[in-house]
Each structure stands twice: as structure tokens, then as C-alpha cells.
Backbone bond lengths (Angstrom), bond angles and torsions (degrees), N, CA, C in turn:
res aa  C-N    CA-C-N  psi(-1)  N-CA   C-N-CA  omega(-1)  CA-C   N-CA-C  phi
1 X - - - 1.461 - - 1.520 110.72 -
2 X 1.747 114.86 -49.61 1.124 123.45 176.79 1.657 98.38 -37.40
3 X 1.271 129.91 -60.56 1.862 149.66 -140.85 1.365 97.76 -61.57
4 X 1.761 97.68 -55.20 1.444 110.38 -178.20 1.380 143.89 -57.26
5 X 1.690 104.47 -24.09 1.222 131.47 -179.11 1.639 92.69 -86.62
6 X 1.107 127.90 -56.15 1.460 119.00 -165.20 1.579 115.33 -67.11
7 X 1.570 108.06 -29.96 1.419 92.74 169.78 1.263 122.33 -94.70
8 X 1.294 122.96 15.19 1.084 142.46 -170.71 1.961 94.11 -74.51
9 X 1.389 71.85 -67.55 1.804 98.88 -168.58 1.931 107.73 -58.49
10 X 1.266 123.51 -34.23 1.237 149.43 134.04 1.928 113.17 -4.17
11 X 1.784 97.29 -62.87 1.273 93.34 -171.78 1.586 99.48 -117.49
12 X 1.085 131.14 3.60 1.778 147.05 172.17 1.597 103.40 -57.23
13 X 1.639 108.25 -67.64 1.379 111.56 -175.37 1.255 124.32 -70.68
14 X 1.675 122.52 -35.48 1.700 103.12 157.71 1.215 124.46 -84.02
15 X 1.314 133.72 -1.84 1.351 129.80 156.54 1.564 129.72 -56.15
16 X 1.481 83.51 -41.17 1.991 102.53 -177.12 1.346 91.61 -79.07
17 X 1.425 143.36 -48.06 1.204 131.48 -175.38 1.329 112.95 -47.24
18 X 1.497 106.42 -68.52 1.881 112.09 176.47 1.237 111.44 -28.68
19 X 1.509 116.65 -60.13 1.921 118.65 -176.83 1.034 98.43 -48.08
20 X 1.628 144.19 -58.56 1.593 134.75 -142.10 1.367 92.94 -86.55
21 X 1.514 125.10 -32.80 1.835 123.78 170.23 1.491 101.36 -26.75
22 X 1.591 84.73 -74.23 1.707 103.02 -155.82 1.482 117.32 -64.75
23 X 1.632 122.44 -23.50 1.225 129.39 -175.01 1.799 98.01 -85.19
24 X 1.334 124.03 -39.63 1.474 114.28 178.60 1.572 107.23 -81.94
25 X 0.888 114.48 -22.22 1.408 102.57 167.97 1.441 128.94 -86.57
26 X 1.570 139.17 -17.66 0.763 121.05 173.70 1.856 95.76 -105.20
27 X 1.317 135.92 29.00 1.519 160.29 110.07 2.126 108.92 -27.94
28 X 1.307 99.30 -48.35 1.607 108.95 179.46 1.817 75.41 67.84
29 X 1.416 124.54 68.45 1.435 139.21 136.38 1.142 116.13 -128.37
30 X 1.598 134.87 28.76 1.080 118.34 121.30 1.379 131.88 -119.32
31 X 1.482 115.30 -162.64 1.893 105.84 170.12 0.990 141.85 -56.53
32 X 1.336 162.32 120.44 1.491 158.38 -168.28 1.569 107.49 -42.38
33 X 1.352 120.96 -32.59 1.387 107.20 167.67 1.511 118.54 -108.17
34 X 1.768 119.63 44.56 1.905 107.49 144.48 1.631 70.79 -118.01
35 X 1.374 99.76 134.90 1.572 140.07 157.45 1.224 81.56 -86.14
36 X 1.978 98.77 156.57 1.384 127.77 -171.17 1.001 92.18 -83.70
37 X 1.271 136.13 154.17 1.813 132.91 136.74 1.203 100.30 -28.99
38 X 1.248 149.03 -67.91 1.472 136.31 -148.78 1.702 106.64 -47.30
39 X 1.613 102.79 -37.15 1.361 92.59 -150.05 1.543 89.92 -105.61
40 X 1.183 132.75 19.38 1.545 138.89 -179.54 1.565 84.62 -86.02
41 X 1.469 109.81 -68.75 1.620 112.30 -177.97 1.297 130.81 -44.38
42 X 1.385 103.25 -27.52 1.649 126.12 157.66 1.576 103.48 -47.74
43 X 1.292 103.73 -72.06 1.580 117.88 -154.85 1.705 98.92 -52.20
44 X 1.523 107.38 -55.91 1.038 96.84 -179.56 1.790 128.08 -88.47
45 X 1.210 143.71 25.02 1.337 150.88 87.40 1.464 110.81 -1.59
46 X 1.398 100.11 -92.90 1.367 112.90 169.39 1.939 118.15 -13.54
47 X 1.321 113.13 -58.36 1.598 123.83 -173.54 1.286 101.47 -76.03
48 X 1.443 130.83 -43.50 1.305 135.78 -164.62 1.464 85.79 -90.66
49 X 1.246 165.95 -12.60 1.473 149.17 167.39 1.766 93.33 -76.34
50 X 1.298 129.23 -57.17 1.464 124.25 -149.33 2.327 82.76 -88.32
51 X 0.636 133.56 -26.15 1.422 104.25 162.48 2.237 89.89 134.98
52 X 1.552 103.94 -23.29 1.710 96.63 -165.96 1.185 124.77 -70.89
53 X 1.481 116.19 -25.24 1.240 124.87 150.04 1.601 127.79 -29.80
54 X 1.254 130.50 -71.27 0.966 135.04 -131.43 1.834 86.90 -105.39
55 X 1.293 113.24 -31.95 1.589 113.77 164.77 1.561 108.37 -72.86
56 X 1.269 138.34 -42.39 1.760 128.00 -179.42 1.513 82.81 -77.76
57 X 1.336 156.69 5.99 1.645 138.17 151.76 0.949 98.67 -47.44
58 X 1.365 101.64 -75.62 1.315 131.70 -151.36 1.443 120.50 -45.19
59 X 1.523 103.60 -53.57 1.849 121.40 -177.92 1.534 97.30 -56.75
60 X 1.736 116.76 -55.40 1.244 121.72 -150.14 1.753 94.94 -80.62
61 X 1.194 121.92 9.39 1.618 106.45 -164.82 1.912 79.48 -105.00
62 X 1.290 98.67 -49.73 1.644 103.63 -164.30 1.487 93.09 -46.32
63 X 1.166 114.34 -64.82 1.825 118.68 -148.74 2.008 94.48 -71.01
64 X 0.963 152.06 -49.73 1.232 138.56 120.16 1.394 138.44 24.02
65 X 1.148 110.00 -81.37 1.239 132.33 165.78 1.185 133.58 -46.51
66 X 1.441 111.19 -50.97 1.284 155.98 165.18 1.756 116.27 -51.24
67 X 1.076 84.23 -70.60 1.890 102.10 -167.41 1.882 92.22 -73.96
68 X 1.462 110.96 -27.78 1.770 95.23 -175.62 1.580 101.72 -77.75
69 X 1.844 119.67 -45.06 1.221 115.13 173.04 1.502 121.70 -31.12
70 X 1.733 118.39 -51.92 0.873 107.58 -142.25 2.208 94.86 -96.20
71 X 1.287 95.99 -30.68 1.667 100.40 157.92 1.300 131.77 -43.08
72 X 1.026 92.77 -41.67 1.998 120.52 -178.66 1.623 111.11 -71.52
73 X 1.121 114.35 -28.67 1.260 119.90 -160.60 1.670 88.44 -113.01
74 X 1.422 133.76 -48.99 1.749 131.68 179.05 1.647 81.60 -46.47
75 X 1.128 110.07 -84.41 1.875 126.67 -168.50 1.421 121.67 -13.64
76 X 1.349 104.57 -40.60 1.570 116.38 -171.02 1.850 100.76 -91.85
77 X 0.982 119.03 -40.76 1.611 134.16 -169.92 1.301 102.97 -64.30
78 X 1.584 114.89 -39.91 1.580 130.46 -167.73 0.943 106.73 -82.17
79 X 1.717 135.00 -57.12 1.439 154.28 119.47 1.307 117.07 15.65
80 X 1.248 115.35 -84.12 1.497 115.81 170.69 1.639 123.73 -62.91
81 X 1.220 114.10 -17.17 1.442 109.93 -175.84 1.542 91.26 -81.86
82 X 1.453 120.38 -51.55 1.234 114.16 -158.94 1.684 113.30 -75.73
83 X 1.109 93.39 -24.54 2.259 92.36 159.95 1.461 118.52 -73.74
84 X 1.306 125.92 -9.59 1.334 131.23 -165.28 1.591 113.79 -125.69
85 X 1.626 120.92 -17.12 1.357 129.22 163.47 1.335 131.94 -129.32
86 X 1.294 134.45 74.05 0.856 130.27 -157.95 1.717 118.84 -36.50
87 X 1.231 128.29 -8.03 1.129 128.38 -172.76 1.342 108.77 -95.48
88 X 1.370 111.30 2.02 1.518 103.94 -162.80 1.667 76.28 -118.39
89 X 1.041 107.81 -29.42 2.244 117.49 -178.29 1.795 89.55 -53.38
90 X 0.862 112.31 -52.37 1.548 122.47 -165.93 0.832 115.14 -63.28
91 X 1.821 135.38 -44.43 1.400 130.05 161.47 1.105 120.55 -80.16
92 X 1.407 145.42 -0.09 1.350 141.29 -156.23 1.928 95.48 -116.27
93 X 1.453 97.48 -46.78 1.448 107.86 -163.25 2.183 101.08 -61.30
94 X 1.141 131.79 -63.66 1.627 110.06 -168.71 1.825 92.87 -76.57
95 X 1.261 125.83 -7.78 1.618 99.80 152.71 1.797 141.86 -63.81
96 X 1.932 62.84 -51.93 1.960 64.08 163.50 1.982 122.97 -52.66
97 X 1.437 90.45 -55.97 1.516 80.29 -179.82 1.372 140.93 -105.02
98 X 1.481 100.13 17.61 1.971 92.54 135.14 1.391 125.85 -82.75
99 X 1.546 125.07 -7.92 1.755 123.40 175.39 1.532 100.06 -66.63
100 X 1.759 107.48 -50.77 1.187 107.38 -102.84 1.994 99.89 -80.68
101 X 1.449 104.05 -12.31 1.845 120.31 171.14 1.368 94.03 -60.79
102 X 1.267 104.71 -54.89 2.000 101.08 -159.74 1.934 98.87 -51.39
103 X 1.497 97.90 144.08 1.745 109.58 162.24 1.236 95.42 -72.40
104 X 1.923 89.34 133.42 1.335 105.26 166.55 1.116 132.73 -64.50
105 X 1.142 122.33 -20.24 1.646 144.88 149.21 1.319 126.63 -20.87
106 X 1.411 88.76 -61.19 1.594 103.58 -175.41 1.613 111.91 -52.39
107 X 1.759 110.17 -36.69 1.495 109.63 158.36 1.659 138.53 -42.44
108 X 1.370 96.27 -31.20 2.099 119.24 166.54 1.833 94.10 -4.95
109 X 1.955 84.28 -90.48 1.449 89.00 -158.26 1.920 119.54 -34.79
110 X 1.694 84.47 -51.49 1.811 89.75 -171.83 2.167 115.29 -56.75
111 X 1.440 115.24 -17.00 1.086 109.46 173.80 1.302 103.49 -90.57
112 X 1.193 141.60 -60.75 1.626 134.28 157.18 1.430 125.75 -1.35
113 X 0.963 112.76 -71.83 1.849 138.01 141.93 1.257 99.59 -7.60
114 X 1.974 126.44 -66.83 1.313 107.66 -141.11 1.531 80.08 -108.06
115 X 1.467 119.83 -51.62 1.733 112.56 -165.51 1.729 113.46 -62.47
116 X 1.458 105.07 -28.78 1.477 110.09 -151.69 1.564 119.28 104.33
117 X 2.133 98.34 -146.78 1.635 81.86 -146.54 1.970 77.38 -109.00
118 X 1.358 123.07 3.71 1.360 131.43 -169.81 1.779 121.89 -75.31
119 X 1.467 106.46 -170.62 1.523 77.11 160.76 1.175 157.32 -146.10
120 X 1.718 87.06 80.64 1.714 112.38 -176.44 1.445 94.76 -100.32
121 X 1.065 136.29 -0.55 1.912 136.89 -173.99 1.792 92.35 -101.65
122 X 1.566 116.34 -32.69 1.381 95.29 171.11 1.361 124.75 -100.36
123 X 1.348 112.20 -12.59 1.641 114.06 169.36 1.434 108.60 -55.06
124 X 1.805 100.65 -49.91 1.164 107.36 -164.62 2.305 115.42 -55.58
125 X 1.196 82.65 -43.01 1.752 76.76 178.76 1.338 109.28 -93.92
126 X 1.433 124.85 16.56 1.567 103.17 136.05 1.445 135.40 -84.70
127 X 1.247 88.86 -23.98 1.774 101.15 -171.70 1.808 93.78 -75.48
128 X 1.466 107.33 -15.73 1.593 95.50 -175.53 1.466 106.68 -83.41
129 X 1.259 106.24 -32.52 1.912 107.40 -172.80 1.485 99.15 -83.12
130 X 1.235 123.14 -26.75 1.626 107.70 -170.46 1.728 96.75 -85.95
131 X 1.727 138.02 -16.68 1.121 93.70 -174.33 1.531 103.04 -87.20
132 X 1.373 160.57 -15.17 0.854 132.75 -173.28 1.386 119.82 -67.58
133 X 1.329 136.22 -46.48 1.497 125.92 167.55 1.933 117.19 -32.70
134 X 1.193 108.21 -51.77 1.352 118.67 169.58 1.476 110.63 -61.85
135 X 1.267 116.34 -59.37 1.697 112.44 179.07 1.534 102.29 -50.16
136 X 1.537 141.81 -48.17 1.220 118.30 -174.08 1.548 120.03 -80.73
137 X 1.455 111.62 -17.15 1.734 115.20 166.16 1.443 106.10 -44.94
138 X 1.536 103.57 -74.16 1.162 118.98 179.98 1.539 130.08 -27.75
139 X 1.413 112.73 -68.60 1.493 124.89 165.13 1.480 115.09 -43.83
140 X 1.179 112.70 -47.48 1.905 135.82 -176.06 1.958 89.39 -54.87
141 X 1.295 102.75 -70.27 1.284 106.66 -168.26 1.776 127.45 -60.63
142 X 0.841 111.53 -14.90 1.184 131.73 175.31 1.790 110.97 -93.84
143 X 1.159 106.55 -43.26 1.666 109.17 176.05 1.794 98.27 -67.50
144 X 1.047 117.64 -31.87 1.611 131.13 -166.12 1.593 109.72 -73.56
145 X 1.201 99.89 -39.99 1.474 94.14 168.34 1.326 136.41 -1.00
146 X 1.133 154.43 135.78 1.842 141.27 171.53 1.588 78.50 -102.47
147 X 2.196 109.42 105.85 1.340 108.22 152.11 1.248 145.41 -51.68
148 X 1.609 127.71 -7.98 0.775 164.41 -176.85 2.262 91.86 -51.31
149 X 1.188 100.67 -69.47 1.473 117.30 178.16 1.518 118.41 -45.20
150 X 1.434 83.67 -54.62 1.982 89.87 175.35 1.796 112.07 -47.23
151 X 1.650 83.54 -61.25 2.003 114.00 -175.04 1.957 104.45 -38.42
152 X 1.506 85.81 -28.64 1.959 83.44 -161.65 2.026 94.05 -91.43
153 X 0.947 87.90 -44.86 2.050 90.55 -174.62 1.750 98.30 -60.46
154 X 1.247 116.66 -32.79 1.699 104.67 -175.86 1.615 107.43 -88.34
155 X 0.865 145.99 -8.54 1.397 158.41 149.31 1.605 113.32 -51.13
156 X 1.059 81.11 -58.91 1.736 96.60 167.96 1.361 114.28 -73.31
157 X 1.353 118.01 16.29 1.215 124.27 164.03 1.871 122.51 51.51
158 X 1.631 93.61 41.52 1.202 94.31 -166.00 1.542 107.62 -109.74
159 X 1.746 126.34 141.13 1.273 131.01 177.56 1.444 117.11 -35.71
160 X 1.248 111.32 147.55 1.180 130.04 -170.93 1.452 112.82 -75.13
161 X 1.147 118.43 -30.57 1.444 125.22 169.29 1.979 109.76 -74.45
162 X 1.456 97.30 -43.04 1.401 94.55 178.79 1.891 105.60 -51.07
163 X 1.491 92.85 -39.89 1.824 86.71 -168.04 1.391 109.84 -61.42
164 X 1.183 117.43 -28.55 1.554 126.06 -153.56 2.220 93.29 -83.69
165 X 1.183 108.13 -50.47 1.250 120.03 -179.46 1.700 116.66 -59.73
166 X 1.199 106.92 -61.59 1.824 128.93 178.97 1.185 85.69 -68.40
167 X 1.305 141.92 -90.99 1.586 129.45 -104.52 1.914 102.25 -122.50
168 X 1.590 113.80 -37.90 1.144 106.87 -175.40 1.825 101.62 -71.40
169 X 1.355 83.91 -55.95 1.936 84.48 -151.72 1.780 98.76 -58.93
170 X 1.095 131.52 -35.14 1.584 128.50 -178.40 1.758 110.81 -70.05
171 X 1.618 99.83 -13.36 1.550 83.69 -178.83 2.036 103.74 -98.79
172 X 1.207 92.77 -12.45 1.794 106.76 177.69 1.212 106.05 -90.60
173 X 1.498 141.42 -9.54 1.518 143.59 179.12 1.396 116.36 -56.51
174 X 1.277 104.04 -45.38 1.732 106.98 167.29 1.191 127.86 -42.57
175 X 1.393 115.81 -44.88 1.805 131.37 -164.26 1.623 89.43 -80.15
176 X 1.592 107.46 -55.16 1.485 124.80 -144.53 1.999 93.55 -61.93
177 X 1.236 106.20 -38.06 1.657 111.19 171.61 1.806 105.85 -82.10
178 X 0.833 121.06 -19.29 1.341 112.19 169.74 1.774 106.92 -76.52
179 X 1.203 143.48 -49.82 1.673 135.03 163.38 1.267 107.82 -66.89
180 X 1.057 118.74 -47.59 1.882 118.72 173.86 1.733 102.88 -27.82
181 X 1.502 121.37 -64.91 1.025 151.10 161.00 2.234 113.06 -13.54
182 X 1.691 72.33 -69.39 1.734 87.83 -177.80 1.244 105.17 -58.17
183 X 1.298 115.76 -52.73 1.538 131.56 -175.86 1.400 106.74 -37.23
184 X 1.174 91.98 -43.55 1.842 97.94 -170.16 1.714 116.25 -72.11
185 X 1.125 109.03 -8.70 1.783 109.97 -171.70 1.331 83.99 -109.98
186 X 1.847 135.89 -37.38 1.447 106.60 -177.47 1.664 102.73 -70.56
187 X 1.023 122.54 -19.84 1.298 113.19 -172.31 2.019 110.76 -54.81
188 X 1.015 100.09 -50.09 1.353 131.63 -159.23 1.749 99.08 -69.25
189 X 1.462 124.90 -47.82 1.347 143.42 151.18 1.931 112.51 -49.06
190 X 1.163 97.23 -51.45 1.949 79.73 -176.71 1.068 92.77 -87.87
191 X 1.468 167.50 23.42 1.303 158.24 137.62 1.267 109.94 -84.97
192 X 0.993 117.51 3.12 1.698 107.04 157.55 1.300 103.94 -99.82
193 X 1.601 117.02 -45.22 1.318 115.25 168.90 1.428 121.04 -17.35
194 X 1.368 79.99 -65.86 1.831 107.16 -150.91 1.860 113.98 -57.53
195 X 1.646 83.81 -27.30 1.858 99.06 -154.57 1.631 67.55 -86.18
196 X 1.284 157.89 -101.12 1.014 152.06 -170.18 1.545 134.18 21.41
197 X 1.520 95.72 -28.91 1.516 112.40 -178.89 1.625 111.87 -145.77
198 X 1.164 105.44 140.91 1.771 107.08 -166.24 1.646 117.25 64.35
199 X 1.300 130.78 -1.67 1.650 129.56 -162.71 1.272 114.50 -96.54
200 X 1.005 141.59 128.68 1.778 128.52 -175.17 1.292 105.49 -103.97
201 X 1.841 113.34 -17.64 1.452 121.24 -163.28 1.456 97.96 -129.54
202 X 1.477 124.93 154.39 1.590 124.60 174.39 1.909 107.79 127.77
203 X 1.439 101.50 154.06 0.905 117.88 167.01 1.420 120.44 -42.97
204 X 1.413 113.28 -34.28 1.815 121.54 -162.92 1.731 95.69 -72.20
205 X 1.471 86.99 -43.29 1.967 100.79 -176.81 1.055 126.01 -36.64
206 X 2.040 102.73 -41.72 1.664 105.47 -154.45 1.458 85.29 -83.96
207 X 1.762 137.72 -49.96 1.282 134.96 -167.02 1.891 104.09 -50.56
208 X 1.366 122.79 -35.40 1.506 115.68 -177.41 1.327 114.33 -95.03
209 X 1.906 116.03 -0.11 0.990 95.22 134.53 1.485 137.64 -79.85
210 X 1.344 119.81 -18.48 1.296 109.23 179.87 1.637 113.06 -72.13
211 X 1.085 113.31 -35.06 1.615 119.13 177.73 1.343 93.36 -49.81
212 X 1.588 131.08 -85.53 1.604 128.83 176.18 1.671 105.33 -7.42
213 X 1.571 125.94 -69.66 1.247 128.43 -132.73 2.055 102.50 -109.99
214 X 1.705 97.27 8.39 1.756 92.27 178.25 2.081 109.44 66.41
215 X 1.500 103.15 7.64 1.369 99.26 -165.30 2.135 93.86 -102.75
216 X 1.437 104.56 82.83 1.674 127.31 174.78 1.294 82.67 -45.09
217 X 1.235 157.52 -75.96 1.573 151.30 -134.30 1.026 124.43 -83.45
218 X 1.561 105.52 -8.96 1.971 129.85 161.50 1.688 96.63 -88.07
219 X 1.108 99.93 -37.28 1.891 60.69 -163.84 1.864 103.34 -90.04
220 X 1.304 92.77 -26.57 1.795 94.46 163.43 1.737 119.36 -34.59
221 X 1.497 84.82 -47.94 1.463 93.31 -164.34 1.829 117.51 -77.30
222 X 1.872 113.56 -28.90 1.169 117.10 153.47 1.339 125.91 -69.67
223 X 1.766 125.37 -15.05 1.104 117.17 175.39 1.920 104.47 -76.97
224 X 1.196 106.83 -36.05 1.671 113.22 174.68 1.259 112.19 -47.09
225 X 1.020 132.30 -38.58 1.757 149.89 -142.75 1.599 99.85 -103.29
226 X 1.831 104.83 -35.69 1.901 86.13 171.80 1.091 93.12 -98.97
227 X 1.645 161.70 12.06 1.360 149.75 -161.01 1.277 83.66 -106.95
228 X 1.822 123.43 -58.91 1.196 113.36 -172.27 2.050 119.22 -50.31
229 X 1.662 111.46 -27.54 1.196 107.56 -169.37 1.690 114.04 -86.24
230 X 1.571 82.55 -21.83 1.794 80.26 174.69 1.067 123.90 -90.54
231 X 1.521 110.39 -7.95 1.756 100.73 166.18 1.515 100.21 -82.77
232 X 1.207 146.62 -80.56 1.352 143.91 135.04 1.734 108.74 52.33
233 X 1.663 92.81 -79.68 1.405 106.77 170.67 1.626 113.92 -63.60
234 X 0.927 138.25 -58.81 1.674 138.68 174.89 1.331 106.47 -45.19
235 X 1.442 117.74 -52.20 1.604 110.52 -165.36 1.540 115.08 -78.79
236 X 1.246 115.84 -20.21 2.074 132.15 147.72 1.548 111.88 -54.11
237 X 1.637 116.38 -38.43 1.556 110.46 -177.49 1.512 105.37 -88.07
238 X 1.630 116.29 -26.93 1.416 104.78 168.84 1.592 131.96 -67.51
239 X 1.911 92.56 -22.19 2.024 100.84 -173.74 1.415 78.41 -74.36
240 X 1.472 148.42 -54.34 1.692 131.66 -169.96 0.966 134.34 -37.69
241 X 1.843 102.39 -46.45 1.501 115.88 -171.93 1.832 87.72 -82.05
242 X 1.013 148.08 -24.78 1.520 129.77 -154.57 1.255 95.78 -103.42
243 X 2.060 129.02 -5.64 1.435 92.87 168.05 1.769 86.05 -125.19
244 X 1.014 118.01 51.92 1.985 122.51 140.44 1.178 114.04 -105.69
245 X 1.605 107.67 -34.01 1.958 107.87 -176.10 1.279 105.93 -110.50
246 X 1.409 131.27 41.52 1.129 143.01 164.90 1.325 110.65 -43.52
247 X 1.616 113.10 -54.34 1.691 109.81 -161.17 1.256 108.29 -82.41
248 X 1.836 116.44 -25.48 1.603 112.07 178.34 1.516 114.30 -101.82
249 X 1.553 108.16 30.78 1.576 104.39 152.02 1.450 123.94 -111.70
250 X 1.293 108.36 -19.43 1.088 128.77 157.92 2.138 118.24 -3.10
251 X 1.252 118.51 77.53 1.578 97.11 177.22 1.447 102.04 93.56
252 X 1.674 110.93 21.79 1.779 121.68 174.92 1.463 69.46 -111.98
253 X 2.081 88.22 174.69 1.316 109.56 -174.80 1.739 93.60 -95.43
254 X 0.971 115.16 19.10 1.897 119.62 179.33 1.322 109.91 -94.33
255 X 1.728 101.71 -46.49 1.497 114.17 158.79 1.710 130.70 -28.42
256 X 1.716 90.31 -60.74 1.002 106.00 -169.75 1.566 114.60 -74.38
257 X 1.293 124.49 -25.74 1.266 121.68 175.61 1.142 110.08 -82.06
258 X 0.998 149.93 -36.28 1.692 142.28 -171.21 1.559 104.07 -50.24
């Protein structure tokens, strides 16, 4: 009953919101630029009939996709070395944090510069902003450890790979999906950035075209289109993380709500 009520309430409040959208707006009580939902769904109809839609998917899913894979994967490699060697802790750690304040953005021009105007200049500065959130999960999670676990599996005279496989990485999985996580919304943020400047194709495009053309229900409708993908994307990284940490949610209150 508890389950039912919460997702109830879950899909109650943006539903009821949408109605009062659409009822004050076609009221002419609100501003000329929130378009109704009706006509967002229009707009985007509209893109997906003439063909631009489904090509700025496409660009913005690849370069996305792409640049978090390959962030996600630097992040964790960097991450784990630097919780597990101090020598690698030592070079990574005052790098990380003189980048890591600066906007990743501000990097644009200098990848532009080296990739061009295509899109290896925007993969490239996602995969750069998403690994640091992950590189400090990572490191965090691994220093976090209760040694206690390690101390008992090597006693037990067990391989070093076994420890690293069994006991470290499943007890650091928690953290390591908690920046994995972050990673994933900066990802989603410098690709709008990114498509913003140098892009002819992308989600960022269709919203500056509507700014160009006074058409509020274009850019409504491209802002819908990455909200829709980034929840999309989160709620795919949460079904991952809930069947790897299956056994240590077990009897959480996370458990219990699903």
C-alpha cells in the first residue's frame, strides 16, 4: 500500500501540473513564452514529420553516449589506481584539483582547436567533464573501504586478483554508481554546451533555432527531448545499479520502495 501511494504521488504531481500548464495557458494566464504542452507536442510532431528530429537524436545520442563511455571508463581506471597506489594517488590527486573548479566548458575552444568543428571536439569534452566526478567517486570509494575485508580474504590466503574482483570492487560499487551517476547529468549539461557552438546538427540546434525564429514551442520542445533523455538515461543506470547491488540493498529503505 505504502509502494502504491508513493508512486501514485510520483505520477499525480506532474500530471496535475501539465493540466494546470495547459488549462492556464490556453486561459492566456500565462507568458507568451511557456507554450502549452499541447503545442510542445505539436512542435515536436512537427520535427519528427520534416525528418530533424530524429537526425539531432541521433548526433546528440552518439556524441553522449560516447564521450560518457569513454569518461566513465578514464574515471574509474584513474579512480581505482589512485585508491589502490599511492603513486598513482600522488599524481592524479593536485591535478585533479586545480582542473576540477574550472568549467569544463571553458575547455570548448582548446578541443575545437585540436579535433575541429565535428564530433570528436564534442565527445571529447564530455568524456573530459564526466571523468572527474567519477575519478573522485572512485578514489573516495576505494580509500572507504572497511580494511577489515581486505585483512580477512588475505589471511585466507586468497589471490590477489580474487581480492581485487570479490571483495574490493563490490564493496566500492555503491560510491562508484553514485559518481557514475553525477557523471551522467554533467554529461548531458556539456552537450548542450558543446552542441551550442560549432554544431549544425543536435538537440542544442533545434532550441537556437527556436530562439533565432521567436518559435517558444521549438525550444520548449528541444528542452523536452534532452529532459526526456536524461531521465531515460538515469532510470537505465538505476535498473544497472539495482541488479549489481542487489544483495547489498537488500533490507534498505531503497529496497523497500522499488
Amino acid at each position: 500500500m505504502r509502494i502504491r501511494r508513493a508512486l501514485l504521488l510520483n505520477w499525480a504531481i506532474p500530471v496535475a501540473a501539465l493540466v494546470a500548464w495547459e488549462v492556464f495557458g490556453r486561459l492566456d494566464l500565462l507568458p507568451r513564452y511557456l507554450s502549452v504542452p499541447s503545442d510542445i507536442v505539436a512542435a515536436l510532431w512537427e520535427l519528427t514529420i520534416s525528418g530533424e528530429l530524429p537526425t539531432a537524436l541521433a548526433a546528440s545520442l552518439y556524441r553522449v553516449a560516447l564521450g560518457f563511455l569513454i569518461g566513465m571508463a578514464s574515471g574509474i581506471t584513474a579512480g581505482l589506481g589512485a585508491g589502490m597506489v599511492p603513486g598513482v594517488r600522488h599524481f592524479f590527486d593536485p591535478l585533479v584539483s586545480f582542473l576540477y573548479s574550472i568549467p569544463k566548458i571553458a575547455f570548448l575552444p582548446v578541443f575545437l582547436l585540436l579535433f575541429g568543428l565535428g564530433h570528436a571536439s564534442k565527445i571529447s569534452i564530455i568524456a573530459f567533464s564526466v571523468f572527474f566526478p567519477i575519478f573522485i567517486a572512485s578514489r573516495h570509494a576505494i580509500l572507504s573501504i572497511n580494511r577489515i575485508l581486505v585483512w580477512a580474504a588475505q589471511n585466507m590466503g586468497t589471490p590477489k586478483r580474487t581480492i581485487f574482483f570479490r571483495v574490493i570492487i563490490p564493496a566500492a560499487a555503491p560510491q562508484l554508481f553514485a559518481g557514475i551517476r553525477i557523471g551522467l547529468a554533467h554529461a548531458f549539461v556539456v552537450l548542450f554546451a558543446a552542441e551550442l557552438i560549432g554544431s549544425k546538427v543536435g538537440l542544442a540546434n533545434i532550441i537556437s533555432y527556436g530562439e533565432e525564429w521567436v518559435r517558444f514551442d521549438l525550444m520548449l520542445a528541444g528542452i523536452t527531448c534532452f529532459a526526456v533523455l536524461g531521465f531515460l538515461s538515469d532510470r537505465i543506470l538505476m535498473a544497472i545499479r539495482g541488479r549489481v547491488l542487489k544483495g547489498q540493498l537488500i533490507g534498505t529503505e531503497e529496497q523497500v520502495m522499488r
